[in-house]
LUMGUVEX-71182 format. One record per residue: residue in three letters; residue number from 1; y negated, z negated, x negated of N, C-alpha, C in turn. Coordinates in pm, whole numbers, padded with zeros to 5 digits. Layout:
% LUMGUVEX-71182
SITE|ala|NUM|Y|Z|X|Y|Z|X|Y|Z|X;
...
//
This chain:
% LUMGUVEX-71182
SITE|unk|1|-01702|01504|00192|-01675|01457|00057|-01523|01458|00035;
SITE|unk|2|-01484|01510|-00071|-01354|01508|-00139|-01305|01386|-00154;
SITE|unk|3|-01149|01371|-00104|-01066|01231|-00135|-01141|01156|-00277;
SITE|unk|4|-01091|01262|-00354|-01113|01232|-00494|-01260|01163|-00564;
SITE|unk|5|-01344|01202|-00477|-01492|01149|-00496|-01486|01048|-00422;
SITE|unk|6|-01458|01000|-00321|-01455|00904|-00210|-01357|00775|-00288;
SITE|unk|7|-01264|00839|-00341|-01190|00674|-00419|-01263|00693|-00545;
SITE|unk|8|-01380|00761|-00643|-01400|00736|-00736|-01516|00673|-00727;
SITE|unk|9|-01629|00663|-00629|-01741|00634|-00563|-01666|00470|-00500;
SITE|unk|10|-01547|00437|-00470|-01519|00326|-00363|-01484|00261|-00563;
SITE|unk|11|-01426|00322|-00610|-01421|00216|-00727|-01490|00186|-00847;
SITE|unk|12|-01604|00234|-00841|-01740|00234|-00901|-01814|00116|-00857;
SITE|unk|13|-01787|00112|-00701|-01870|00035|-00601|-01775|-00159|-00654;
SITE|unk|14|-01644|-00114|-00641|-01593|-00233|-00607|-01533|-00278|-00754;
SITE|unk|15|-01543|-00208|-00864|-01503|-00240|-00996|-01378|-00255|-01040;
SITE|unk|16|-01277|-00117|-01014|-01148|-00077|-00956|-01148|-00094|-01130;
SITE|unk|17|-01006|-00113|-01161|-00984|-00060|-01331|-00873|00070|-01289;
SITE|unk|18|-00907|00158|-01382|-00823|00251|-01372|-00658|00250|-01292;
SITE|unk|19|-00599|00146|-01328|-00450|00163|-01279|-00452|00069|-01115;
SITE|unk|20|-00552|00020|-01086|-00611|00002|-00958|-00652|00136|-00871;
SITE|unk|21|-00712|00218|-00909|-00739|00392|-00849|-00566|00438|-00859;
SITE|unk|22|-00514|00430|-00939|-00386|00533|-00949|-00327|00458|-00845;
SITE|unk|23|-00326|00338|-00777|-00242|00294|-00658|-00294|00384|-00490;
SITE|unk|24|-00437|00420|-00531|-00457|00484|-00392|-00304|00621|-00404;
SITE|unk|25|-00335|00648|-00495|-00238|00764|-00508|-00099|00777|-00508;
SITE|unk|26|-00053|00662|-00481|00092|00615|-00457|00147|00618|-00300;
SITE|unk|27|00012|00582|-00207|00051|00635|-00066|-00061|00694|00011;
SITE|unk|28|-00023|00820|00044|-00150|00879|00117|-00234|00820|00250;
SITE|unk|29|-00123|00687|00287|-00230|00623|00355|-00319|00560|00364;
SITE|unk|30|-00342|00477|00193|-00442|00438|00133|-00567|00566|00134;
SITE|unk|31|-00551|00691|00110|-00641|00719|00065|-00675|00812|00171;
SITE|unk|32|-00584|00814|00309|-00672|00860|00482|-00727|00724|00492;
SITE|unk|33|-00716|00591|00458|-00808|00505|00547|-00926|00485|00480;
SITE|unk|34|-00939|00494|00342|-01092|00538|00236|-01137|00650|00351;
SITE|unk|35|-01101|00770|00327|-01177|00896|00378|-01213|00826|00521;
SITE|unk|36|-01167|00761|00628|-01197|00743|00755|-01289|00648|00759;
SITE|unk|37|-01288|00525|00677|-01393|00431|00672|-01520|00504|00602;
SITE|unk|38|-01521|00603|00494|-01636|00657|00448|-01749|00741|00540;
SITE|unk|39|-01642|00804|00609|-01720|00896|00765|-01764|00780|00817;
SITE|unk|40|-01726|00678|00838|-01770|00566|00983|-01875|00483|00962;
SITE|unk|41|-01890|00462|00739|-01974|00412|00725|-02095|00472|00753;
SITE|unk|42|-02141|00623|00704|-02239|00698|00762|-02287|00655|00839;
SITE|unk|43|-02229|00633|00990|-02258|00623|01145|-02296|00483|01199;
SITE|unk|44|-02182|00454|01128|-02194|00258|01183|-02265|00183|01070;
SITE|unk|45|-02318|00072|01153|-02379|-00068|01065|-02342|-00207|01155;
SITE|unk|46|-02349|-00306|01090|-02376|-00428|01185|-02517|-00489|01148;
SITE|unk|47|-02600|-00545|01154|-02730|-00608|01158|-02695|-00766|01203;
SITE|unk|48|-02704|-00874|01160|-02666|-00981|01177|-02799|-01073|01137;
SITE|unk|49|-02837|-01193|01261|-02960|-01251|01241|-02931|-01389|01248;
SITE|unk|50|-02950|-01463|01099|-02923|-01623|01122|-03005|-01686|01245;
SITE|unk|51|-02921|-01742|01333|-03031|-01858|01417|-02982|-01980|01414;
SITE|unk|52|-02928|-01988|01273|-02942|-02151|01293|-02882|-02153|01132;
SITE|unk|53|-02982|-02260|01071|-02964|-02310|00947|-02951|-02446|00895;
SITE|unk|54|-02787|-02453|00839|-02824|-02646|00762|-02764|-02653|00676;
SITE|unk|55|-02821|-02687|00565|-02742|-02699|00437|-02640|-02557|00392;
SITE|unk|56|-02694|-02480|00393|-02631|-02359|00351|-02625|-02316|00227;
SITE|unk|57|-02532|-02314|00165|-02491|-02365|00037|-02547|-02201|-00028;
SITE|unk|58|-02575|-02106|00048|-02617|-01980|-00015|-02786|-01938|-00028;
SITE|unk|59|-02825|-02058|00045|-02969|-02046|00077|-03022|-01969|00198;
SITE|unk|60|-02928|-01934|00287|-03015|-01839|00407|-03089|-01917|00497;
SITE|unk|61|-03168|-01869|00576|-03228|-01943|00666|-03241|-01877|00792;
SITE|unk|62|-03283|-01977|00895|-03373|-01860|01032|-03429|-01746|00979;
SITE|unk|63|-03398|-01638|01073|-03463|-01560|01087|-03399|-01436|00975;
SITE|unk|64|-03332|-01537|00934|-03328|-01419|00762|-03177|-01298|00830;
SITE|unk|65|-03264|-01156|00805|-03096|-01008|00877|-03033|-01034|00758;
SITE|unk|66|-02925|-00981|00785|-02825|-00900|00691|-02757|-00759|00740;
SITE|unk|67|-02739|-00665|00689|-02708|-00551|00723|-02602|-00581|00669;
SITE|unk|68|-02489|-00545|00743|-02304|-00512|00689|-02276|-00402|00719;
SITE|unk|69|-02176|-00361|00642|-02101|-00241|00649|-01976|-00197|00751;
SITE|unk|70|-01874|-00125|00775|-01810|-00112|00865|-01683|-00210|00810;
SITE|unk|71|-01705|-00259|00707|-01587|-00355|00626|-01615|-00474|00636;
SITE|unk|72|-01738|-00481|00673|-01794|-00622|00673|-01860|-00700|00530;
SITE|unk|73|-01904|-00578|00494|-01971|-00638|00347|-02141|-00588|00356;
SITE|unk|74|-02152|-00728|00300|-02358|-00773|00253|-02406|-00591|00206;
//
């Protein structure tokens, strides 16, 4: 996938406003560490299993996965 699809797809996802995207483009190292996390997401996951629940102000419980990303997002 093209840089260019990869930050337009990452700010679709994360609700970039336009002059938020034009900052990837200010240093090309912003927009090698998009392209490197996008390959890694492919490959990698984390899987995470509550075992222990009290008063959890989000509602999870035992037992309940969550799949994360290589960023660490739900």
């Amino acid at each position: 996938m093209m840089a260019e699809e990869i930050i337009k797809k990452l700010s679709e996802t994360v609700g970039y406003k336009e002059s938020e995207v034009e900052m990837f483009h200010a240093g090309g190292h912003r927009i090698r560490q998009v392209k490197r996390l996008s390959r890694a997401a492919s490959k990698c996951s984390i899987q995470a299993e509550a075992v222990s629940s009290r008063h959890c102000n989000s509602g999870h419980v035992v037992g309940q996965t969550f799949n994360l990303d290589v960023d660490g997002n739900l």
